[in-house]
C-alpha positions as CSV (number, residue, x, y, z in Angstrom):
1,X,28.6,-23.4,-54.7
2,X,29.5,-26.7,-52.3
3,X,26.4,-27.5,-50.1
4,X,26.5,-27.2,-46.6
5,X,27.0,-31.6,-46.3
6,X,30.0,-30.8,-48.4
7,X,31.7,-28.5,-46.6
8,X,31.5,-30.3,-43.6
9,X,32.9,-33.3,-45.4
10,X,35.7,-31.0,-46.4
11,X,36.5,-29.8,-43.1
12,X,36.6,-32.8,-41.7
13,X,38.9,-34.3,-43.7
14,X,41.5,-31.2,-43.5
15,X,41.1,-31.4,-39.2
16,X,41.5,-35.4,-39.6
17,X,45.0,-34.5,-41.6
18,X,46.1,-31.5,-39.8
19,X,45.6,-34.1,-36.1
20,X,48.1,-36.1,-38.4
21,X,50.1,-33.8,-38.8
22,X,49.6,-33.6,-42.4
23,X,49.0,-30.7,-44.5
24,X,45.5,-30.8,-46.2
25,X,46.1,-28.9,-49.2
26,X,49.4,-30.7,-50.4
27,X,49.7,-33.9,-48.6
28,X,53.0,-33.1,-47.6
29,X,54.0,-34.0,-43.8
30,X,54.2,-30.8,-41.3
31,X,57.9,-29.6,-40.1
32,X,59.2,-30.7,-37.0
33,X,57.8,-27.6,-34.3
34,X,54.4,-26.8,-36.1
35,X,52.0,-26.6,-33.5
36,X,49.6,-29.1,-35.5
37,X,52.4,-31.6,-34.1
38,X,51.9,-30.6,-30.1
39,X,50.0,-33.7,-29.0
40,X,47.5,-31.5,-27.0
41,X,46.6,-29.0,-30.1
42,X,46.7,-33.1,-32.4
43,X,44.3,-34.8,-29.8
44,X,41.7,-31.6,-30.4
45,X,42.0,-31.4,-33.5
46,X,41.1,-35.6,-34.2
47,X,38.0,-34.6,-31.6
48,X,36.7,-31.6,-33.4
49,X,36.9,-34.0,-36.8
50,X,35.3,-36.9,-35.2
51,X,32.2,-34.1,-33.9
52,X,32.2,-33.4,-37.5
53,X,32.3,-37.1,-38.8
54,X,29.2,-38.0,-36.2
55,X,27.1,-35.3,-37.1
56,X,27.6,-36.5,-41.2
57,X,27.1,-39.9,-40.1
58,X,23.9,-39.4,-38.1
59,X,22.4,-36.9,-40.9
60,X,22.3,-34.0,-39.0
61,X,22.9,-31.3,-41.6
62,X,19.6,-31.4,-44.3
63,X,19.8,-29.3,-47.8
64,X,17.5,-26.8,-47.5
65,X,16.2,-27.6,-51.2
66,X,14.9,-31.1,-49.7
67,X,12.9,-29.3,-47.0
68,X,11.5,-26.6,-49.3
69,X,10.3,-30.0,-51.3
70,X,8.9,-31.7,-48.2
71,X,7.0,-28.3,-47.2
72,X,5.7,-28.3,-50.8
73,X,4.6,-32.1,-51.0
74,X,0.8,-32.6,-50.5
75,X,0.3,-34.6,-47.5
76,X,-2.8,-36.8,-49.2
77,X,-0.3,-37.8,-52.7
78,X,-0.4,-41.2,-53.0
79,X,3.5,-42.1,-52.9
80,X,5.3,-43.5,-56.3
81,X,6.6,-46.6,-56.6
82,X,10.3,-45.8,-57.6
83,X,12.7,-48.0,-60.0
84,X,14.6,-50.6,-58.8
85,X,18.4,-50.0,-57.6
86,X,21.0,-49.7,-60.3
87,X,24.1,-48.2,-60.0
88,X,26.7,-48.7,-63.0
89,X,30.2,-49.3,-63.0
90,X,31.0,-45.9,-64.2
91,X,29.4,-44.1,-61.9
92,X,31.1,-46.6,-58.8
93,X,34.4,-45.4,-60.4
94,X,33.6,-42.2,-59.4
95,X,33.5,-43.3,-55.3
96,X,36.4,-41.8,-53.1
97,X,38.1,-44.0,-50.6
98,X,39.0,-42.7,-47.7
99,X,42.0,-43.3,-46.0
100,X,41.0,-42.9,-42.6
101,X,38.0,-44.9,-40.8
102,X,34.1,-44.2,-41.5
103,X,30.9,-45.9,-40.5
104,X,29.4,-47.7,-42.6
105,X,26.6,-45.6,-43.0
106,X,28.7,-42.6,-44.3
107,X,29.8,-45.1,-46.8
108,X,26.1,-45.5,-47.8
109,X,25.3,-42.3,-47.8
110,X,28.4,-41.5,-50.8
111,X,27.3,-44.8,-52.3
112,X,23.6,-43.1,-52.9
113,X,24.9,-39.6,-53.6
114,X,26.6,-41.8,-57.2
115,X,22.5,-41.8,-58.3
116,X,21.7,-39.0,-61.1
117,X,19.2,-36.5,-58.7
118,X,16.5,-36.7,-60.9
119,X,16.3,-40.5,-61.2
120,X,13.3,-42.4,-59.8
121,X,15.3,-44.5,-58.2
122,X,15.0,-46.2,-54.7
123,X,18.0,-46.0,-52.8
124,X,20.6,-48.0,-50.6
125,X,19.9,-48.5,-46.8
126,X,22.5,-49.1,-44.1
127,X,20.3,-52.0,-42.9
128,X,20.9,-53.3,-46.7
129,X,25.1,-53.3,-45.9
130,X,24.4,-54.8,-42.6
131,X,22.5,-57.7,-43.8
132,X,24.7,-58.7,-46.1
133,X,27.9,-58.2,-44.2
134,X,26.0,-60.4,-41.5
135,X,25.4,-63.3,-43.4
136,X,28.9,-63.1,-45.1
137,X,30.5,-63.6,-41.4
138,X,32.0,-59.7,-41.5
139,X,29.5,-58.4,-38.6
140,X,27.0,-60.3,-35.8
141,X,24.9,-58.5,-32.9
142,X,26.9,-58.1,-30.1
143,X,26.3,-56.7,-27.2
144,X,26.7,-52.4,-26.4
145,X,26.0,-51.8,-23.4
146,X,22.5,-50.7,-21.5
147,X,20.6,-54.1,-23.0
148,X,21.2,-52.8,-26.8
149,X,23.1,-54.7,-29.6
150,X,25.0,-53.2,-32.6
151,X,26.2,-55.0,-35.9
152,X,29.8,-55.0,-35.0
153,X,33.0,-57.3,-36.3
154,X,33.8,-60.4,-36.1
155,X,37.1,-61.6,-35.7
156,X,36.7,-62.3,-39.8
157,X,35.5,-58.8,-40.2
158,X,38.7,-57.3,-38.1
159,X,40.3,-59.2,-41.3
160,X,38.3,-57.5,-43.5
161,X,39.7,-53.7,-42.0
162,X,36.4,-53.4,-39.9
163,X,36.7,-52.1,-36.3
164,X,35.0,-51.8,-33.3
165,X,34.2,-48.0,-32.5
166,X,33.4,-46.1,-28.6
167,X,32.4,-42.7,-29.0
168,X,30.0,-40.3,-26.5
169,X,27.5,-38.6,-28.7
170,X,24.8,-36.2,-27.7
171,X,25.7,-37.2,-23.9
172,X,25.3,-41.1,-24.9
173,X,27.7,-43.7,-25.1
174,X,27.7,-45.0,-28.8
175,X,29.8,-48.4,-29.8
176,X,29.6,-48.6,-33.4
177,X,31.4,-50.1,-36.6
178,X,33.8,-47.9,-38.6
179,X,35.7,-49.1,-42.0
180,X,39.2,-48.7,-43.4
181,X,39.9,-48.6,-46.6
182,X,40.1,-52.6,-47.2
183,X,36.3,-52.7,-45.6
184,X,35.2,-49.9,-47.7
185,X,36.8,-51.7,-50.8
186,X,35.0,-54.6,-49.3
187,X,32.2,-53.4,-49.8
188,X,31.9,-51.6,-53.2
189,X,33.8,-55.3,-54.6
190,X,30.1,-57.0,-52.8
191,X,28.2,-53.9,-54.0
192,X,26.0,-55.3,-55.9
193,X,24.8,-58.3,-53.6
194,X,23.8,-55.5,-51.6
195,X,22.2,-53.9,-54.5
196,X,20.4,-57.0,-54.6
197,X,19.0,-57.2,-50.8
198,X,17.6,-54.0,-50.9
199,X,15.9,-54.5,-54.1
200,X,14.0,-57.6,-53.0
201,X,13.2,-55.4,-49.9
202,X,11.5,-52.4,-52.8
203,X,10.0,-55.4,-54.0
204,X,7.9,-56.4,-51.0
205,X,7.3,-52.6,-49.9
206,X,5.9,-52.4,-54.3
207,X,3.7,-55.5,-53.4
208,X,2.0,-53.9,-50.4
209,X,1.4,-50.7,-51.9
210,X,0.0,-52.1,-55.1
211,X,-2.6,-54.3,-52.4
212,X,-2.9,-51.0,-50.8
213,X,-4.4,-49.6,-53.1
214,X,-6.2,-52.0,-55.2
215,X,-8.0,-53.1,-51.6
216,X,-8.5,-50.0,-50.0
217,X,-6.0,-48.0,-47.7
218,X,-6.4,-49.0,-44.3
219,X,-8.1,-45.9,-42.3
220,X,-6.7,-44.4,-39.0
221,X,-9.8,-45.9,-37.6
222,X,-9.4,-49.5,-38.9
223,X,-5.4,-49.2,-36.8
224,X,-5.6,-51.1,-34.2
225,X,-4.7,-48.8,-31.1
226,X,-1.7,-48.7,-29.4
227,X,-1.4,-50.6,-26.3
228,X,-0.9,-47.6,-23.6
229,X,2.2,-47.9,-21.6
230,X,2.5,-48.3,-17.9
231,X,4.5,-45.3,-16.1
232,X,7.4,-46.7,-14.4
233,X,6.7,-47.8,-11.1
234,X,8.4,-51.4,-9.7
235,X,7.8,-53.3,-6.4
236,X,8.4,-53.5,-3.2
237,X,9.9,-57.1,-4.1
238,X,11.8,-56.1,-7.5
239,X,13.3,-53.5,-5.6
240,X,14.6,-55.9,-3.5
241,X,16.8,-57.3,-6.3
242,X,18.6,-54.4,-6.7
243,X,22.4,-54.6,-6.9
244,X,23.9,-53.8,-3.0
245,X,27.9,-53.5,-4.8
246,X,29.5,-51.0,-2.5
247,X,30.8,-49.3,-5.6
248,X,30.1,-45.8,-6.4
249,X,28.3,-45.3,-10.4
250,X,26.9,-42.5,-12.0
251,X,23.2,-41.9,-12.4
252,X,22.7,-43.8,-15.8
253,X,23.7,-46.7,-14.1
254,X,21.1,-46.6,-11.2
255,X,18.7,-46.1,-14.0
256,X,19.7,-48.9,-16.1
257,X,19.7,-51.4,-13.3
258,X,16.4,-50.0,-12.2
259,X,15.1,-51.0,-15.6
260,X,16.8,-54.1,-15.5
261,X,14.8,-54.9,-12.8
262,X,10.9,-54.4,-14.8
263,X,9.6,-58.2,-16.0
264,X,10.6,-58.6,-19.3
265,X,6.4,-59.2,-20.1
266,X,5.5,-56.4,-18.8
267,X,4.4,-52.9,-21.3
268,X,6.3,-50.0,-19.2
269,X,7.7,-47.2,-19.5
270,X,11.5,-47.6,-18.8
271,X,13.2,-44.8,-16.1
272,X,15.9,-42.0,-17.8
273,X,18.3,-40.8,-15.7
274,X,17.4,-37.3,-16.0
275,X,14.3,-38.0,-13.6
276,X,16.6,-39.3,-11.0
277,X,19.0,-36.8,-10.9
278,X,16.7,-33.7,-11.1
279,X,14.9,-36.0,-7.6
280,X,18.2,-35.1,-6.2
281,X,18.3,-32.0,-7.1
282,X,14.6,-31.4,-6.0
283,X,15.9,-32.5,-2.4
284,X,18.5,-30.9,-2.3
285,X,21.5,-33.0,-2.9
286,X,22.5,-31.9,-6.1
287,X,22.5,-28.2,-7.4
288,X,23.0,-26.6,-10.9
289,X,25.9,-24.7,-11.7
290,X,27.2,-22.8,-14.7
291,X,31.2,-23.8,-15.3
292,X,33.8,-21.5,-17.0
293,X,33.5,-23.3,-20.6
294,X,29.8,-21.8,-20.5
295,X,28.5,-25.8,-19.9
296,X,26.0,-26.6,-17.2
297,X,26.3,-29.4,-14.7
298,X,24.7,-30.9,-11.6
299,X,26.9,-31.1,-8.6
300,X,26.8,-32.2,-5.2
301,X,25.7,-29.4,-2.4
302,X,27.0,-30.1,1.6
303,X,23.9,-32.0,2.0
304,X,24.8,-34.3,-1.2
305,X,28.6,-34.5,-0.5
306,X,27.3,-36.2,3.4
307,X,24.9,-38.2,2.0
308,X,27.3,-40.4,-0.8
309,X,27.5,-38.1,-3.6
310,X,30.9,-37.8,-5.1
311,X,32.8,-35.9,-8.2
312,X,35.4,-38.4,-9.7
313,X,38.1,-37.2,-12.5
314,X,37.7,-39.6,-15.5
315,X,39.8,-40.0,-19.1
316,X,37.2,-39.6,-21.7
317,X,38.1,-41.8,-24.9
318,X,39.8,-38.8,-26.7
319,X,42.2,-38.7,-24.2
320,X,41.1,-35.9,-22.1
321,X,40.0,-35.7,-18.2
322,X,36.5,-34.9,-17.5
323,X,34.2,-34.6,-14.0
324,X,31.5,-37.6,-13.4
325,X,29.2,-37.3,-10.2
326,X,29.3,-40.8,-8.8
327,X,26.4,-42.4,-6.2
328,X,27.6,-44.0,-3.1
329,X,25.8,-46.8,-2.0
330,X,23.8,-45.1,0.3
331,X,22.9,-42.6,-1.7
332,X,21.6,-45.1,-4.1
333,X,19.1,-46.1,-1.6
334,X,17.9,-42.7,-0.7
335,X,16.1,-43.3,-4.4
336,X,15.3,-46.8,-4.1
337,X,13.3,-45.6,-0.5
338,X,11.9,-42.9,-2.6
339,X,10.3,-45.5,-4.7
340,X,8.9,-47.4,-2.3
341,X,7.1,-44.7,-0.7
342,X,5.9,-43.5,-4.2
């Protein structure tokens, strides 16, 4: 029987065909007038298939055998030191292209699935890929948004059939880096120079467990502590830096140019926009309401709607419209007061 991981797999693919208005089981294009071909009923279906493609990328779906084997493990056994990376040709014959774009760390994840189950064997790391495709020119860090950088293409990577990705996942803004087929050929034909980076990475991790043990573990008492965090809090002065642009943004972007504004030195706790917008809520401006599709959402009461709150229609990247509750200038500094008087 096909594991939960595979049928996902599976579905995906047959939504990601069906959107293209392809049928799954024989590969054969749909007739003019199927309702697969409707471009409303298309655009769902590629968005369903991409839900499906995130949650295999991100490792969301665990065999239950693994966690009965986790459960079981003895918390004080000393870990083994595994066999170095090998996969053969025969068994990299066996890898399935795909003819539609995945991340690189789907690829990874097939690329392991090729080693025999019962092999001490350590395994392939999308940092592995990365590093390699970095210092081969296919990917740098780049910017994506909110102060974070992603390995994403270079114009020598584009070459390569490696693309820039936008995608909102658990409520979060994701840029990413998704292969065609050339990049995933790409990268089984350098396979083995990968191979190689993660086995001289085994090979440090080996060395430091073998001192490890032949020294004497390091006790939870010998850790050095962890340096306590500061709770968010800025001054009256950093507050004073704070971007005056008359245009309205939503609530993650007063919190991310509120952090912006913490010294880069200092060991705080960063603000999440959840904390701002249940302040507004607390006062009054914002209330909770349960839609018609069963979702949840904050929106602005009287008090809200005089004080700078807005609701702006916006095109989400799959095509379809969705509600965004934007902050006025003054109602931006109805927080920043807030924190001063805090």
């Amino acid at each position: 029987m096909p594991s939960e991981l595979a049928i996902i797999e599976r579905a995906e693919i047959y939504l990601r065909k069906l959107s293209c208005g392809v049928n799954p089981l024989t590969d054969e294009l749909l007739p003019e007038g199927d309702s697969c071909k409707q471009e409303r009923i298309s655009k769902c279906l590629a968005y369903v298939a991409s839900l499906l493609q995130q949650q295999l990328n991100h490792n969301q779906v665990a065999e239950p055998a693994a966690k009965e084997q986790a459960k079981e493990k003895p918390k004080s056994a000393a870990k083994k030191i595994q066999e170095p990376l090998s996969i053969g040709s025969e068994a990299l014959a066996r890898y399935r292209l795909f003819d539609y774009p995945v991340s690189i760390s789907h690829i990874v994840r097939n690329i392991n699935d090729l080693i025999p189950r019962n092999a001490k064997m350590n395994h392939l790391l999308y940092a592995d890929v990365a590093n390699f495709l970095v210092q081969e020119g296919i990917l740098s860090r780049q910017a994506a948004g909110d102060g974070k950088e992603a390995n994403l293409p270079t114009p020598l990577g584009e070459s390569y059939g490696f693309e820039k990705t936008e995608a909102d996942l658990r409520g979060h803004h994701n840029i990413f880096t998704q292969c065609w087929q050339k990049a995933q050929q790409y990268i089984l034909d350098n396979i083995q120079k990968c191979i190689d980076i993660a086995n001289e990475r085994f090979a440090k991790k080996n060395e430091r467990a073998a001192s490890g043990s032949a020294d004497g573990a390091e006790t939870e008492s010998e850790k050095p502590a962890r340096k306590e965090r500061e709770k968010f809090h800025l001054t009256a002065e950093q507050l004073a830096n704070y971007p005056t642009d008359e245009t309205p943004v939503p609530v993650s972007e007063i919190a991310r140019r509120l952090n912006d504004l913490i010294a880069p030195e200092a060991n705080m706790e960063r603000i999440y926009y959840k904390v701002i917008r249940d302040w507004y809520a607390e006062e009054g401006y914002l209330e909770k309401k349960n839609l018609a599709d069963g979702k949840v959402a904050f929106l602005p009461t009287a008090k809200g709607d005089g004080a700078g709150l807005l609701v702006e229609s916006r095109t989400g990247w799959d095509g379809n419209l969705f509600d965004v509750v934007v902050y006025e200038s003054k109602a931006q500094k109805l927080y920043l007061d807030h924190l001063k008087d805090a």
